[in-house]
Each structure stands twice: as C-alpha cells, then as structure tokens.
DRENTORKOL-3810 file (N, C-alpha, C; in nm, 4 decimals):
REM DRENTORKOL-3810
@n.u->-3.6894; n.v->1.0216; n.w->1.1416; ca.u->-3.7902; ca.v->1.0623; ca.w->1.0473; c.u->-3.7398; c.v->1.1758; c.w->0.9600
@n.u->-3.6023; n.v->1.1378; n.w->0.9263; ca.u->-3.5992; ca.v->1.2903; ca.w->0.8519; c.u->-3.6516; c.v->1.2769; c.w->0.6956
@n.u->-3.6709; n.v->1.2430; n.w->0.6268; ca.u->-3.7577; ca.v->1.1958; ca.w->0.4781; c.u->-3.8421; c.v->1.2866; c.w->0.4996
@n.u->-3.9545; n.v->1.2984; n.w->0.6161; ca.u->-4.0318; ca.v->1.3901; ca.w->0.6443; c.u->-3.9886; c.v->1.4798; c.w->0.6113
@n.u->-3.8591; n.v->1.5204; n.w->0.6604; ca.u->-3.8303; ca.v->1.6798; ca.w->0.6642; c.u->-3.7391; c.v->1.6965; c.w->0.5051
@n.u->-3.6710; n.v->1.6000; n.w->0.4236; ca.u->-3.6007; ca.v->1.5914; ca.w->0.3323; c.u->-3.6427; c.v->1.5234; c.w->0.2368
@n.u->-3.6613; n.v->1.5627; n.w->0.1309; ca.u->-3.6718; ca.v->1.4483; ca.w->0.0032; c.u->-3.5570; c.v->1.3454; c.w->-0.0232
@n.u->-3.5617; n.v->1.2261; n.w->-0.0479; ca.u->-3.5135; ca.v->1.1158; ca.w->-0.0482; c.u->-3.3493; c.v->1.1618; c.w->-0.1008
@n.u->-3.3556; n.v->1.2521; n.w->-0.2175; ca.u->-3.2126; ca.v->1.2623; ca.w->-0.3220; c.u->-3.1391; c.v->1.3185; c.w->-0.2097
@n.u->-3.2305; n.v->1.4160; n.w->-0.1158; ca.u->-3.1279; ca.v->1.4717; ca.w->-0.0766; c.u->-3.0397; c.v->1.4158; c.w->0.0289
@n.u->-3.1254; n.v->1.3072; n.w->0.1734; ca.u->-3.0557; ca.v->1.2033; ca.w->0.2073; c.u->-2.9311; c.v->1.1241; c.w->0.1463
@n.u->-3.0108; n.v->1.0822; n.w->0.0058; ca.u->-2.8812; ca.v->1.0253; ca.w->-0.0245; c.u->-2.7706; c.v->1.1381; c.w->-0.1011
@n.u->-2.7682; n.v->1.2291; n.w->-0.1096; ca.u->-2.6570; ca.v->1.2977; ca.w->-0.1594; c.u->-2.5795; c.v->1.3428; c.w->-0.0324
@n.u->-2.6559; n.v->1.3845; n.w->0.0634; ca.u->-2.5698; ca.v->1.3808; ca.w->0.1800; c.u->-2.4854; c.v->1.2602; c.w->0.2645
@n.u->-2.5442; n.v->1.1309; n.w->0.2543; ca.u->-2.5047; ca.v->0.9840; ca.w->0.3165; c.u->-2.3458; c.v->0.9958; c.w->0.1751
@n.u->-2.3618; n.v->1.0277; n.w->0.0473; ca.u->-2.3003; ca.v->0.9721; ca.w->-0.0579; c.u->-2.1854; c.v->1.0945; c.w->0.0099
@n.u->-2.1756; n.v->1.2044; n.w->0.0009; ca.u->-2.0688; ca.v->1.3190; ca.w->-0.0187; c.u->-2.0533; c.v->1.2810; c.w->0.1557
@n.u->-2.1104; n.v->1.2396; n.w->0.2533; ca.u->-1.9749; ca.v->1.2009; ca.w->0.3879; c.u->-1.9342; c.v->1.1032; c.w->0.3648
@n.u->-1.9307; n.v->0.9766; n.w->0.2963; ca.u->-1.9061; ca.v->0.8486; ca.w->0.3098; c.u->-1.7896; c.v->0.9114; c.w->0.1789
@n.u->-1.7810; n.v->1.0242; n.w->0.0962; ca.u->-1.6663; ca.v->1.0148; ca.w->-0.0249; c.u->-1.5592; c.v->1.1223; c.w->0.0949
@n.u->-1.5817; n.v->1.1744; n.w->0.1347; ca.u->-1.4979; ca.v->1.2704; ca.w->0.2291; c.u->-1.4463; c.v->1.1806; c.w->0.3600
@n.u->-1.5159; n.v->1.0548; n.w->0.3712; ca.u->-1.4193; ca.v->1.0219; ca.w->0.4930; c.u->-1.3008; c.v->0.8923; c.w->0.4132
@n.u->-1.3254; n.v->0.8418; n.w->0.2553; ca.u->-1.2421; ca.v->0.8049; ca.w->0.2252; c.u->-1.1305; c.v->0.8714; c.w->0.1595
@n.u->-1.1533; n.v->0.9731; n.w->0.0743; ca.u->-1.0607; ca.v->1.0162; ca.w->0.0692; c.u->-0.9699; c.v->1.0860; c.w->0.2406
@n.u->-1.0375; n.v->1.1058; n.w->0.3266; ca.u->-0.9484; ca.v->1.1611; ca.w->0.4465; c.u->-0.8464; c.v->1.0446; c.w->0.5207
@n.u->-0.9377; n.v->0.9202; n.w->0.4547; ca.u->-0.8485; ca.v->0.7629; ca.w->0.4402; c.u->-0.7405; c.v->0.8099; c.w->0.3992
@n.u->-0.7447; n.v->0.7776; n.w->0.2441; ca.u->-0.6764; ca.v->0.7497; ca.w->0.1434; c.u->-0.5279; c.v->0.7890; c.w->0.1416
@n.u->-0.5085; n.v->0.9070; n.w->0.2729; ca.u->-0.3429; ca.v->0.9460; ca.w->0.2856; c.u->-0.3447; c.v->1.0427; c.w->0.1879
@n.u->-0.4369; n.v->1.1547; n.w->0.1506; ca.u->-0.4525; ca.v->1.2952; ca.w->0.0718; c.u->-0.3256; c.v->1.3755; c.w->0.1481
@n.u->-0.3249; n.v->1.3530; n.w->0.2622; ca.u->-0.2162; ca.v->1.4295; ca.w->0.3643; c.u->-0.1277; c.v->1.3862; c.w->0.4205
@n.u->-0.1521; n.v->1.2342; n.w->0.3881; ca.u->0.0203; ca.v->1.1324; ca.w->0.3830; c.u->0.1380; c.v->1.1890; c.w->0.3166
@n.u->0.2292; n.v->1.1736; n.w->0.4011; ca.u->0.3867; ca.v->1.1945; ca.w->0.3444; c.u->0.4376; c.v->1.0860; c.w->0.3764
@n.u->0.4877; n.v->1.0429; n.w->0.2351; ca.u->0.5853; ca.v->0.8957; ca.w->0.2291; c.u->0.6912; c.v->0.9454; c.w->0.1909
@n.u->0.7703; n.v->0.8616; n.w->0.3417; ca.u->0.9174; ca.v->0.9110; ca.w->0.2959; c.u->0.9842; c.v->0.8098; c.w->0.1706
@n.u->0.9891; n.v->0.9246; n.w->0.0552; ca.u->1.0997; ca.v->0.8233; ca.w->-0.0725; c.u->1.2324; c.v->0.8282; c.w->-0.0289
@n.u->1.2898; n.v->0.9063; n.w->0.0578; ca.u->1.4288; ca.v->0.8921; ca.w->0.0853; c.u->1.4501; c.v->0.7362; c.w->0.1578
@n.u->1.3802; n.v->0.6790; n.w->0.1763; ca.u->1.4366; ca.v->0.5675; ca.w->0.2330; c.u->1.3316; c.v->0.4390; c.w->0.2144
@n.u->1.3484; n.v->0.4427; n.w->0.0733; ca.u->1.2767; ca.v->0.2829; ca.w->0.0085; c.u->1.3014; c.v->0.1367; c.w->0.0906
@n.u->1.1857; n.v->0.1084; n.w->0.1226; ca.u->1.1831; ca.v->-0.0616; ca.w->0.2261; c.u->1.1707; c.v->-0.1136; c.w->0.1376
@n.u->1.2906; n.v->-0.2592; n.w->0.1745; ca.u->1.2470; ca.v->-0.3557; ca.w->0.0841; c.u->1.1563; c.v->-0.4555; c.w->0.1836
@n.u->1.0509; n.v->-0.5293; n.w->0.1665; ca.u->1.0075; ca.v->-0.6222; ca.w->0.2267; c.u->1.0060; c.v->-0.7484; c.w->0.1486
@n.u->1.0547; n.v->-0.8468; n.w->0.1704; ca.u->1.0972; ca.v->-0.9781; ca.w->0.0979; c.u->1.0370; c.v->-1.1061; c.w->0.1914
@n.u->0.9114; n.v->-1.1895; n.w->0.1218; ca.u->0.9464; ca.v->-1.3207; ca.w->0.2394; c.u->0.8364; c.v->-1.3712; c.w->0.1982
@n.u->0.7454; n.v->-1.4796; n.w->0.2976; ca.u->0.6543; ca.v->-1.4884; ca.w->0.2506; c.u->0.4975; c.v->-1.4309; c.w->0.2968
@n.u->0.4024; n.v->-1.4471; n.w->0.2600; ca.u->0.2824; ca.v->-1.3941; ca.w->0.2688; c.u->0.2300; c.v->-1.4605; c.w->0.3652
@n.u->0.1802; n.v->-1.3923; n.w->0.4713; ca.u->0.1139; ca.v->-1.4613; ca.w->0.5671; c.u->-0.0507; c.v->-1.4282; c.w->0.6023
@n.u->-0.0899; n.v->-1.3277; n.w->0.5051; ca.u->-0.2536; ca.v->-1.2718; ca.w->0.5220; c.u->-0.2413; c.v->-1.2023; c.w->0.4133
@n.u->-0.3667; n.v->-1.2180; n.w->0.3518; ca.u->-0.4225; ca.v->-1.1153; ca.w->0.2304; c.u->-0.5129; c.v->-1.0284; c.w->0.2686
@n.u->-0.5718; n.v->-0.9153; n.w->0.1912; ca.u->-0.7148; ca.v->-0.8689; ca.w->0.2471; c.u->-0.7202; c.v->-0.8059; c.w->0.1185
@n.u->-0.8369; n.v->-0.8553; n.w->-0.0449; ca.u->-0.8124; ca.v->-0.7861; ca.w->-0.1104; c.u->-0.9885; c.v->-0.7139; c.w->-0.0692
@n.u->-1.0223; n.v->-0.6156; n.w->-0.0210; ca.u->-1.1180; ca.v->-0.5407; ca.w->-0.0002; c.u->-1.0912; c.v->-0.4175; c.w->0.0149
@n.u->-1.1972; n.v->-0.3141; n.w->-0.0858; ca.u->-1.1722; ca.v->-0.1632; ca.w->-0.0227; c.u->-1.1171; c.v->-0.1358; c.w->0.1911
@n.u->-1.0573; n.v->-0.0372; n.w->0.2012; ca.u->-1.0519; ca.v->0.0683; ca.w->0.0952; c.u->-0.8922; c.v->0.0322; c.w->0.0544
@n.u->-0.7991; n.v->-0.0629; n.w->0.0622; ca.u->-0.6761; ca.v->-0.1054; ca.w->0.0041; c.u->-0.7158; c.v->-0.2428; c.w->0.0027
@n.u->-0.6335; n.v->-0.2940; n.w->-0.1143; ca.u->-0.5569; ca.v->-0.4363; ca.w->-0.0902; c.u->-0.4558; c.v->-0.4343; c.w->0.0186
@n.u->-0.4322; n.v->-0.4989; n.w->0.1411; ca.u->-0.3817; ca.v->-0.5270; ca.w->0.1798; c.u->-0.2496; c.v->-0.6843; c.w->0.2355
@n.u->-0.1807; n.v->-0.6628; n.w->0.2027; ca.u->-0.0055; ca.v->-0.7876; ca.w->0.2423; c.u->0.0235; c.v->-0.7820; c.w->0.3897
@n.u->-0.0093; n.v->-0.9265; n.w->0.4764; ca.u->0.0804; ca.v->-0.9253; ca.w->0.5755; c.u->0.2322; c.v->-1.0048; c.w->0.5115
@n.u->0.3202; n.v->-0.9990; n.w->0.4855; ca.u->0.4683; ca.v->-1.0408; ca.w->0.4727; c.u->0.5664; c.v->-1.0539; c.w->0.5626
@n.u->0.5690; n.v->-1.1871; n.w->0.6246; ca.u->0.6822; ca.v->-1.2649; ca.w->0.7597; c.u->0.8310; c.v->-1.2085; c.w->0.6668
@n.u->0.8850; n.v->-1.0731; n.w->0.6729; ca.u->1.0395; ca.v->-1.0675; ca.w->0.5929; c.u->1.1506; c.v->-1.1377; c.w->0.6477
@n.u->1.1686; n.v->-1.2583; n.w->0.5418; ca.u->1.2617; ca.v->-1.3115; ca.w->0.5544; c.u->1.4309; c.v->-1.3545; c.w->0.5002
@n.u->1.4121; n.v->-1.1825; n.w->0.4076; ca.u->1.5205; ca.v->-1.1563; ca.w->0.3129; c.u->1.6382; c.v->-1.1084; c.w->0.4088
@n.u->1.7504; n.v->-1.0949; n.w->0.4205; ca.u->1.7991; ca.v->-0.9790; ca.w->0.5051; c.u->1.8868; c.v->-0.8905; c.w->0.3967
@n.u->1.8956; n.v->-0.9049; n.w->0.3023; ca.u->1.9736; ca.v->-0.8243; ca.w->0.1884; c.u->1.9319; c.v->-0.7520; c.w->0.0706
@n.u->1.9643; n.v->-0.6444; n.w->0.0248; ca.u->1.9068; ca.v->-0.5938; ca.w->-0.0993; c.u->1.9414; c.v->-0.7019; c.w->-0.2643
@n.u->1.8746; n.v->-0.7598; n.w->-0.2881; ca.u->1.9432; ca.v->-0.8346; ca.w->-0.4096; c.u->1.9613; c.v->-0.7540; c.w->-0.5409
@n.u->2.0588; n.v->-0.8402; n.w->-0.6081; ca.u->2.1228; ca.v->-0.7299; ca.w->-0.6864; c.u->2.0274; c.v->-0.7642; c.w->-0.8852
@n.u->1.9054; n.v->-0.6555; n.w->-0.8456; ca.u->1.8426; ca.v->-0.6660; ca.w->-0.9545; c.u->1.7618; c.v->-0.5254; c.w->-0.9192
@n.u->1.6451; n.v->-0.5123; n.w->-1.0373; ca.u->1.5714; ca.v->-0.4059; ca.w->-1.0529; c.u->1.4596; c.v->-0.4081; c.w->-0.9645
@n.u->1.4621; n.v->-0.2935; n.w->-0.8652; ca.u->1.3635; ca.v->-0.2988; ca.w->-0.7501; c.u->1.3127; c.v->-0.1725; c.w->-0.7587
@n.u->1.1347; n.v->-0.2091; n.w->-0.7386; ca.u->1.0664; ca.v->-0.0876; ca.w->-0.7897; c.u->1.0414; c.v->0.0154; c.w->-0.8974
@n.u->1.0593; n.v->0.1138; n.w->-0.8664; ca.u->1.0950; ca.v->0.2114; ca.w->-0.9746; c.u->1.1843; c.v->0.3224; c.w->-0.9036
@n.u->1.2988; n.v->0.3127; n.w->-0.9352; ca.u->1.4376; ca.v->0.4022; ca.w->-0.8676; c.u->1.4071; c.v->0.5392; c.w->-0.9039
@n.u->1.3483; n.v->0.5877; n.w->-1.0333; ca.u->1.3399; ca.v->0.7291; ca.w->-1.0073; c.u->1.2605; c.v->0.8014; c.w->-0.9424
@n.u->1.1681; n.v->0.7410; n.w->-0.9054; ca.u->1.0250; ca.v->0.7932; ca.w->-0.7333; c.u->1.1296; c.v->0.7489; c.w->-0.6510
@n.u->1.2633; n.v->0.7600; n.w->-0.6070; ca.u->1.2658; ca.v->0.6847; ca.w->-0.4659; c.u->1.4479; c.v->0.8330; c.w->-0.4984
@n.u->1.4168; n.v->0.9002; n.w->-0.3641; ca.u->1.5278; ca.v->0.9448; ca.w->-0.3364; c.u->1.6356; c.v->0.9217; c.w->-0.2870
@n.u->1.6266; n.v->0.7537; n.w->-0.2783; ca.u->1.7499; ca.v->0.6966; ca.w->-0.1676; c.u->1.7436; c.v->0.5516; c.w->-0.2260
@n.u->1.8136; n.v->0.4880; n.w->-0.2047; ca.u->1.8117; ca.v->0.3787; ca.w->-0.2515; c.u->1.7363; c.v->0.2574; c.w->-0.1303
@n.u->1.7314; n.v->0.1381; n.w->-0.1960; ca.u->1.6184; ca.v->0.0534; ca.w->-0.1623; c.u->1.7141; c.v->-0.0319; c.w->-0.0184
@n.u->1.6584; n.v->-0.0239; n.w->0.0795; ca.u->1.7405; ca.v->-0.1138; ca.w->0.1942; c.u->1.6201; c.v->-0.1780; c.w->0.2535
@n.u->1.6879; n.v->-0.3402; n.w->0.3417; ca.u->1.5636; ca.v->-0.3804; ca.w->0.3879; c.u->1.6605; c.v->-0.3040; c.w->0.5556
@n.u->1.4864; n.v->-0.2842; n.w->0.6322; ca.u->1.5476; ca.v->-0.2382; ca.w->0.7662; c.u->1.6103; c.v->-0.4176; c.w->0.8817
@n.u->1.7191; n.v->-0.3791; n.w->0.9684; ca.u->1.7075; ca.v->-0.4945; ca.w->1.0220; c.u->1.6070; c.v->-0.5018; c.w->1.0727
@n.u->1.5100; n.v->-0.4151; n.w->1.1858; ca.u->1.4070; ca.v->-0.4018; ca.w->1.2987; c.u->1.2872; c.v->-0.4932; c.w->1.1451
@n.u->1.2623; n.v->-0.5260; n.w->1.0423; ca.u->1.1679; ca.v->-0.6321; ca.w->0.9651; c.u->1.2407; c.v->-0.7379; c.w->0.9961
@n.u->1.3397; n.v->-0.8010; n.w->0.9544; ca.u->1.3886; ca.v->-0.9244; ca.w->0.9486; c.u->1.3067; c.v->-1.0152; c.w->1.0502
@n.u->1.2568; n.v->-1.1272; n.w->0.9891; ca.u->1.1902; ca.v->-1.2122; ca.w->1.0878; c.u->1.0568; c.v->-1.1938; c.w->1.1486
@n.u->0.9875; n.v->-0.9911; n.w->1.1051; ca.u->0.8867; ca.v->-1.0113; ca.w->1.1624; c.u->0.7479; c.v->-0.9964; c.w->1.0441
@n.u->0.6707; n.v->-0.9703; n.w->1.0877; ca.u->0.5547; ca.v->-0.9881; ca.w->1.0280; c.u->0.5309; c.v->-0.8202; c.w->0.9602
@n.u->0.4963; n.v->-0.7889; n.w->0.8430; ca.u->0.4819; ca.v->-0.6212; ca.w->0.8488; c.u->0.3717; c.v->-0.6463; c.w->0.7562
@n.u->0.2784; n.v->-0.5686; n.w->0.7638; ca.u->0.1565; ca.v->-0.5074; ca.w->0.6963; c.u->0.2410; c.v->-0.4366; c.w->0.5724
@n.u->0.1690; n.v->-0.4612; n.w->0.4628; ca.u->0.1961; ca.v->-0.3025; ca.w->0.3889; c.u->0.0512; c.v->-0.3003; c.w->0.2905
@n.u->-0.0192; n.v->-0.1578; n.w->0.2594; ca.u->-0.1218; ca.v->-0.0940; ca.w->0.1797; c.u->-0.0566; c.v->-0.1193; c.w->0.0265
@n.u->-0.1436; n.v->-0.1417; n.w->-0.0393; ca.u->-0.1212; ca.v->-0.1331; ca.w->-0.1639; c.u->-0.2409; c.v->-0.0111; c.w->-0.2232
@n.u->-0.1867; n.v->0.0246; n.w->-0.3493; ca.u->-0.2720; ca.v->0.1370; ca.w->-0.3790; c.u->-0.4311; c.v->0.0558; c.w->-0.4702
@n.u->-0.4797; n.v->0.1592; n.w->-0.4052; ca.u->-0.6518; ca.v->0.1272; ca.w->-0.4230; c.u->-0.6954; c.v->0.0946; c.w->-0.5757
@n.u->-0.6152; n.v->0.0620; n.w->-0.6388; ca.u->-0.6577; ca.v->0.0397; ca.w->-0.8010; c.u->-0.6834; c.v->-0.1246; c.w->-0.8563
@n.u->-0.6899; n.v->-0.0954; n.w->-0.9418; ca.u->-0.7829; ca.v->-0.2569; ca.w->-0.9935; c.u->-0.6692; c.v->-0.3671; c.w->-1.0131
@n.u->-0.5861; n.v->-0.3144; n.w->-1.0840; ca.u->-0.4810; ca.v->-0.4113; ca.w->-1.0798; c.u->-0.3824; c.v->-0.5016; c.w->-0.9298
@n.u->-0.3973; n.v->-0.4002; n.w->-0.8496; ca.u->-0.4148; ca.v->-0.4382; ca.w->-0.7264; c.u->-0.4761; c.v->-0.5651; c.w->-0.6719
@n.u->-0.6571; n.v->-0.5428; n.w->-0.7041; ca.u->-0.7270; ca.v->-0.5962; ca.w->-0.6091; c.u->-0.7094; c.v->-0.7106; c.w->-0.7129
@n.u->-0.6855; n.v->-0.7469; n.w->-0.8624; ca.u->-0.6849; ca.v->-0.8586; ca.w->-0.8840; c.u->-0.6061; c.v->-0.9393; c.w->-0.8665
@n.u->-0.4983; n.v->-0.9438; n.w->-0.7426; ca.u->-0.3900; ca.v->-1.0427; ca.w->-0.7282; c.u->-0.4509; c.v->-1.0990; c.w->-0.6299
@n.u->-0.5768; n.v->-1.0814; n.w->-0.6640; ca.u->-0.6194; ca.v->-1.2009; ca.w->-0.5165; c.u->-0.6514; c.v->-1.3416; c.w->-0.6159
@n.u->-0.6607; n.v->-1.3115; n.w->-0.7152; ca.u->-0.6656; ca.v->-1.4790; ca.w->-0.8038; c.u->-0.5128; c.v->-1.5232; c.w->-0.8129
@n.u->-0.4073; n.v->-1.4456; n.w->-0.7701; ca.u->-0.2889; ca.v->-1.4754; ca.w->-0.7878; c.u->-0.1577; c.v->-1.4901; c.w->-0.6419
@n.u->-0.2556; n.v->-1.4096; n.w->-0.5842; ca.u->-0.1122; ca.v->-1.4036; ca.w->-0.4421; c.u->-0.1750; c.v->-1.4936; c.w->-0.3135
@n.u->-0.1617; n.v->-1.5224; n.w->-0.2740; ca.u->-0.1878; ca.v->-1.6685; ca.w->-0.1414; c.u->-0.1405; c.v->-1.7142; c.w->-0.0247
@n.u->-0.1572; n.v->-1.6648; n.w->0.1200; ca.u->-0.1058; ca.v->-1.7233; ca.w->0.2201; c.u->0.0223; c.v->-1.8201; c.w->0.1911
@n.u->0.1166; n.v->-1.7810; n.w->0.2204; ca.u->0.2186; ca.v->-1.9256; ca.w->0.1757; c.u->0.2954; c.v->-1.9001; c.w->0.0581
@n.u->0.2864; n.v->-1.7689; n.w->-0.0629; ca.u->0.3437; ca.v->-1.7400; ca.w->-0.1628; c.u->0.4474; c.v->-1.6246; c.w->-0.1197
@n.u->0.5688; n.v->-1.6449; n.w->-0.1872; ca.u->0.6669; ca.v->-1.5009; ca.w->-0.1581; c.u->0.6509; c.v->-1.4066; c.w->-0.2627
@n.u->0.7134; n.v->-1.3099; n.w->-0.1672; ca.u->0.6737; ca.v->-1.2235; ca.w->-0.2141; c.u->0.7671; c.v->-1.0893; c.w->-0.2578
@n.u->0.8077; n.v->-0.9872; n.w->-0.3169; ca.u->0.8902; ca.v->-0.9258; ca.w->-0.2996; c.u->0.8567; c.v->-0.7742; c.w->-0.2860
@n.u->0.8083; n.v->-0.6762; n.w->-0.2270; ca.u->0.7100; ca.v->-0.5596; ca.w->-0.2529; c.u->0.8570; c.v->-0.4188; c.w->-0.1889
@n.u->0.8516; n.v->-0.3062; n.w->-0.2623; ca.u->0.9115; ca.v->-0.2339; ca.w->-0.2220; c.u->0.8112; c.v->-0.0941; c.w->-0.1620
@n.u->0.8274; n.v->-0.0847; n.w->-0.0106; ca.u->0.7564; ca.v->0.0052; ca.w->0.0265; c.u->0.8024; c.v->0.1428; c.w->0.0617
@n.u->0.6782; n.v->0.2753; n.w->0.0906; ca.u->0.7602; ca.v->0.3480; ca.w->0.1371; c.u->0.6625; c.v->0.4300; c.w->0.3022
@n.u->0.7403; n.v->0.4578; n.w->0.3770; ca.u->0.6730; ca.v->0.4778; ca.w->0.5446; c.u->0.5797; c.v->0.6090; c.w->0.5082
@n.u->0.4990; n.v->0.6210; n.w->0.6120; ca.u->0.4023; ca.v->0.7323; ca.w->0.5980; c.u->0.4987; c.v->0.8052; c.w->0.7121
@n.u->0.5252; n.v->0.9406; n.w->0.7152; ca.u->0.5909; ca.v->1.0335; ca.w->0.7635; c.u->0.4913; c.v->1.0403; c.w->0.8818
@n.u->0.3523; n.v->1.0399; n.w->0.8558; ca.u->0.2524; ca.v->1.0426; ca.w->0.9675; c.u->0.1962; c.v->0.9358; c.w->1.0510
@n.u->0.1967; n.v->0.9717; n.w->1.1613; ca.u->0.0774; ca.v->0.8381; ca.w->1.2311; c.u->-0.0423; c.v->0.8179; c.w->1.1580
@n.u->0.0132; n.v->0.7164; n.w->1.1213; ca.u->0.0120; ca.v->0.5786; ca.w->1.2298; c.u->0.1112; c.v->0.5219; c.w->1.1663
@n.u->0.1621; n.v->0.5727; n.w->1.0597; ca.u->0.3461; ca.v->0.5464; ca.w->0.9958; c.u->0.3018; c.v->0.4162; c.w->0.9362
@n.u->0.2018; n.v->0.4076; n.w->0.8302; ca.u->0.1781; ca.v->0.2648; ca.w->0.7525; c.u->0.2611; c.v->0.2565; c.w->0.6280
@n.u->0.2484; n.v->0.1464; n.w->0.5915; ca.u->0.3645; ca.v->0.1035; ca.w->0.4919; c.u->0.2881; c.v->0.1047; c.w->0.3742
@n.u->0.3005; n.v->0.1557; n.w->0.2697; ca.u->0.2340; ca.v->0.1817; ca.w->0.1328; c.u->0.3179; c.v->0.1362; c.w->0.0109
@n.u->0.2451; n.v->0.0925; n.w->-0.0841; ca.u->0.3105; ca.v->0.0308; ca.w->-0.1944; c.u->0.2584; c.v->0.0190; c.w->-0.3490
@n.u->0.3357; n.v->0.0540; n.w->-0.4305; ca.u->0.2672; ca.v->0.0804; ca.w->-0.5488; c.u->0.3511; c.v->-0.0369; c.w->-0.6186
@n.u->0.3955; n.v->-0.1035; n.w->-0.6058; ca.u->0.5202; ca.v->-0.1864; ca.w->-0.6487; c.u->0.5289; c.v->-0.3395; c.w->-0.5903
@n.u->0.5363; n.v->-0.4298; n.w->-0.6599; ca.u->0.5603; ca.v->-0.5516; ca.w->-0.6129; c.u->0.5827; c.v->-0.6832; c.w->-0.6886
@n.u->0.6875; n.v->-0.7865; n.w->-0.6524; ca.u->0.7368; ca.v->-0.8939; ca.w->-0.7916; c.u->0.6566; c.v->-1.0293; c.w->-0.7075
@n.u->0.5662; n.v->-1.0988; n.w->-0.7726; ca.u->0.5476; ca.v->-1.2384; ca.w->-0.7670; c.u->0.5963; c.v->-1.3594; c.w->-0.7556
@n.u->0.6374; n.v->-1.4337; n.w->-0.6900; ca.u->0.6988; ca.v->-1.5695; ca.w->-0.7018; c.u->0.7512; c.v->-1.5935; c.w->-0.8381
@n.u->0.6883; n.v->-1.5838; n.w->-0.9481; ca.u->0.7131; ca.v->-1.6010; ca.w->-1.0577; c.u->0.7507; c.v->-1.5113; c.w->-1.1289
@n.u->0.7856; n.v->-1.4168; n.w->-1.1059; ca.u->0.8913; ca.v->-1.3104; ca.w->-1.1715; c.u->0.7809; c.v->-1.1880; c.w->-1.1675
@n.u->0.6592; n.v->-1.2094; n.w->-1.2028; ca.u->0.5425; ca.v->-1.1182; ca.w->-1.2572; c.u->0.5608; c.v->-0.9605; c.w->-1.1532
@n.u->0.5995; n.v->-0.8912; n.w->-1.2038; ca.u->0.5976; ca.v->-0.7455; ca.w->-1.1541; c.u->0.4453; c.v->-0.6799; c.w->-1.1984
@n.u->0.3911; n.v->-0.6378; n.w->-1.0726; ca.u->0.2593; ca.v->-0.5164; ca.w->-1.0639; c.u->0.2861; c.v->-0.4032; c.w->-1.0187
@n.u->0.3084; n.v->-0.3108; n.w->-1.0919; ca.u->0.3352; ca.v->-0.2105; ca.w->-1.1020; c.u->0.2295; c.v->-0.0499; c.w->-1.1119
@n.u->0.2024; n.v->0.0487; n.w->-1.0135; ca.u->0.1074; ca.v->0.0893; ca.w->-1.0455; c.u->0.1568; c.v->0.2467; c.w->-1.0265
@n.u->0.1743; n.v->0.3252; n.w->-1.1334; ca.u->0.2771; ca.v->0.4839; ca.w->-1.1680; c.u->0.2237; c.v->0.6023; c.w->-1.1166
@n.u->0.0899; n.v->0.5992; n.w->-1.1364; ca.u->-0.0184; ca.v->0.7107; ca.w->-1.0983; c.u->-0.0184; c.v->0.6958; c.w->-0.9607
@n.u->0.0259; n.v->0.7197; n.w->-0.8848; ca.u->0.0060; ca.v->0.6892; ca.w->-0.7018; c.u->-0.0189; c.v->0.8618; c.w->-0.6882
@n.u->-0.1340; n.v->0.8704; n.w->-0.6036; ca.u->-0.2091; ca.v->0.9794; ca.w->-0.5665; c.u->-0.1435; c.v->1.0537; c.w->-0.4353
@n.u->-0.0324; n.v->1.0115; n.w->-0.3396; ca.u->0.0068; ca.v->1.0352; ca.w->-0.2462; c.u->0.1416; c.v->1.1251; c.w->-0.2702
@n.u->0.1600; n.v->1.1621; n.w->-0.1919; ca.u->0.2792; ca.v->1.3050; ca.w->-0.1912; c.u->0.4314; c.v->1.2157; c.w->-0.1609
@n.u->0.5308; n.v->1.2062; n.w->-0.2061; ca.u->0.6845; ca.v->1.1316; ca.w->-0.1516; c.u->0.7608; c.v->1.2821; c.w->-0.1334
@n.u->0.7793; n.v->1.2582; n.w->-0.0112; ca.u->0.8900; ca.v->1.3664; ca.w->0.0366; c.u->1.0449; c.v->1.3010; c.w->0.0652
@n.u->1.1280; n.v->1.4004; n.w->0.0647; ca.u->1.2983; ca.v->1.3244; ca.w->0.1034; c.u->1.2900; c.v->1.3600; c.w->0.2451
@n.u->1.2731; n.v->1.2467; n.w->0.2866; ca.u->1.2739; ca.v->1.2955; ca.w->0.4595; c.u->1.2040; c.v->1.2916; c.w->0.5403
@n.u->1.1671; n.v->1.2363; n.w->0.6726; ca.u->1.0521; ca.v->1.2789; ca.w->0.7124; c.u->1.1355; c.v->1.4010; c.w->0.8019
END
C-alpha cells in the first residue's frame, strides 16, 4: 500500500531511477577490456539474442588463423588481432554494444550464417566477450566507434 503513503510520480520515479542504475551497473561502466589482446572469433552462428540489455552471438569458431585483411579497427586495439587456440572448435558467446545498429542484424544474421566479429575480454568477472565490430557473410561490416567502455593494455 505504499500510494497511500506516496503519490503515484513518485513511485514511478523511484521504480524508473533503480531499474536505470542497475543497467547501467550492467552495462560494464567498470568493465576493463583488455585491447592488448584483440580475439578474433570466426565461424558460424549458432544462437542469436537480439534483446536488451545487448544483442547477443553464440559463434561455434571455426577459423584457426588470423586472415590477411582489415580486422576491426587496429587503432582501439593495442596488440594485434589473434584467434586464441582454447576457441577453436568451441562455442563462445560474445556482447555486442547496446546500440541500434546492433539490434538490427536480427533481419540480417541467422543461426547457420558466418560470421567474423573481433572481440575484446572483460579484465573482470565474469570475463565476457564484448564487441563493437563485426563482418557478415557477405562482406557487410557493422561497425560501432562510440563504445562507452574503458580498453586497457593489459589486464
């Protein structure tokens, strides 16, 4: 019964300002991605999830080599782009950043499509794989510059 005790705005200004404070405490405000050591993940798509609070890629990597073309964006990345062996063959999650261009590759990316995404590790637990960067079956690069998260050299 709190209405009784609160006028309605103020319920909802309080429900609105915890529900914006526990996404941004999401969002990796205090994530450190290591740029010293750019993942490549290469293969195909095995789960989508385009819903707040990320788009999310499961990707079976089935590349084992860096190919010799333009990956990502090299000047955010303090190290150059390697795939790890410990991916080869398995299944890896990676976050994509929360923006629109993002969530619209769900009319475009598909269980069963490859994929090519360059990620980088969260320095912190739970050590998720994040990505602002990624090439389409068909050459199409999504690219997204403004990334809100901190890249350190190193964890």
């Amino acid at each position: 019964m709190l209405s009784g005790l609160f006028p309605r705005r103020v319920i909802v200004l309080i429900f609105t300002l915890g529900f914006a404070g526990s996404v941004l405490a999401h969002h990796g405000v205090t994530g450190r991605y290591d740029a010293s050591r750019p993942i490549l993940i290469s293969g195909v798509v095995t789960a989508t999830t385009f819903a707040p609070p990320h788009p999310v890629l499961s990707v079976r990597v089935g590349q084992k080599e860096v190919p010799d073309a333009e990956l990502g964006r090299p000047g955010e990345y303090f190290g150059p782009v390697a795939v790890r062996p410990e991916d080869v063959g398995e299944v890896r999650t990676i976050e994509l950043s929360p923006v629109r261009m993002f969530y619209d590759l769900a009319r475009k990316l598909k269980p069963g499509d490859r994929v090519t995404v360059v990620a980088l590790r969260n320095c912190l637990s739970p050590h998720q794989l994040r990505s602002t960067w990624l090439r389409l079956t068909n050459g199409e690069v999504a690219s997204y510059t403004g990334d809100w998260a901190p890249r350190v050299d190193g964890c």
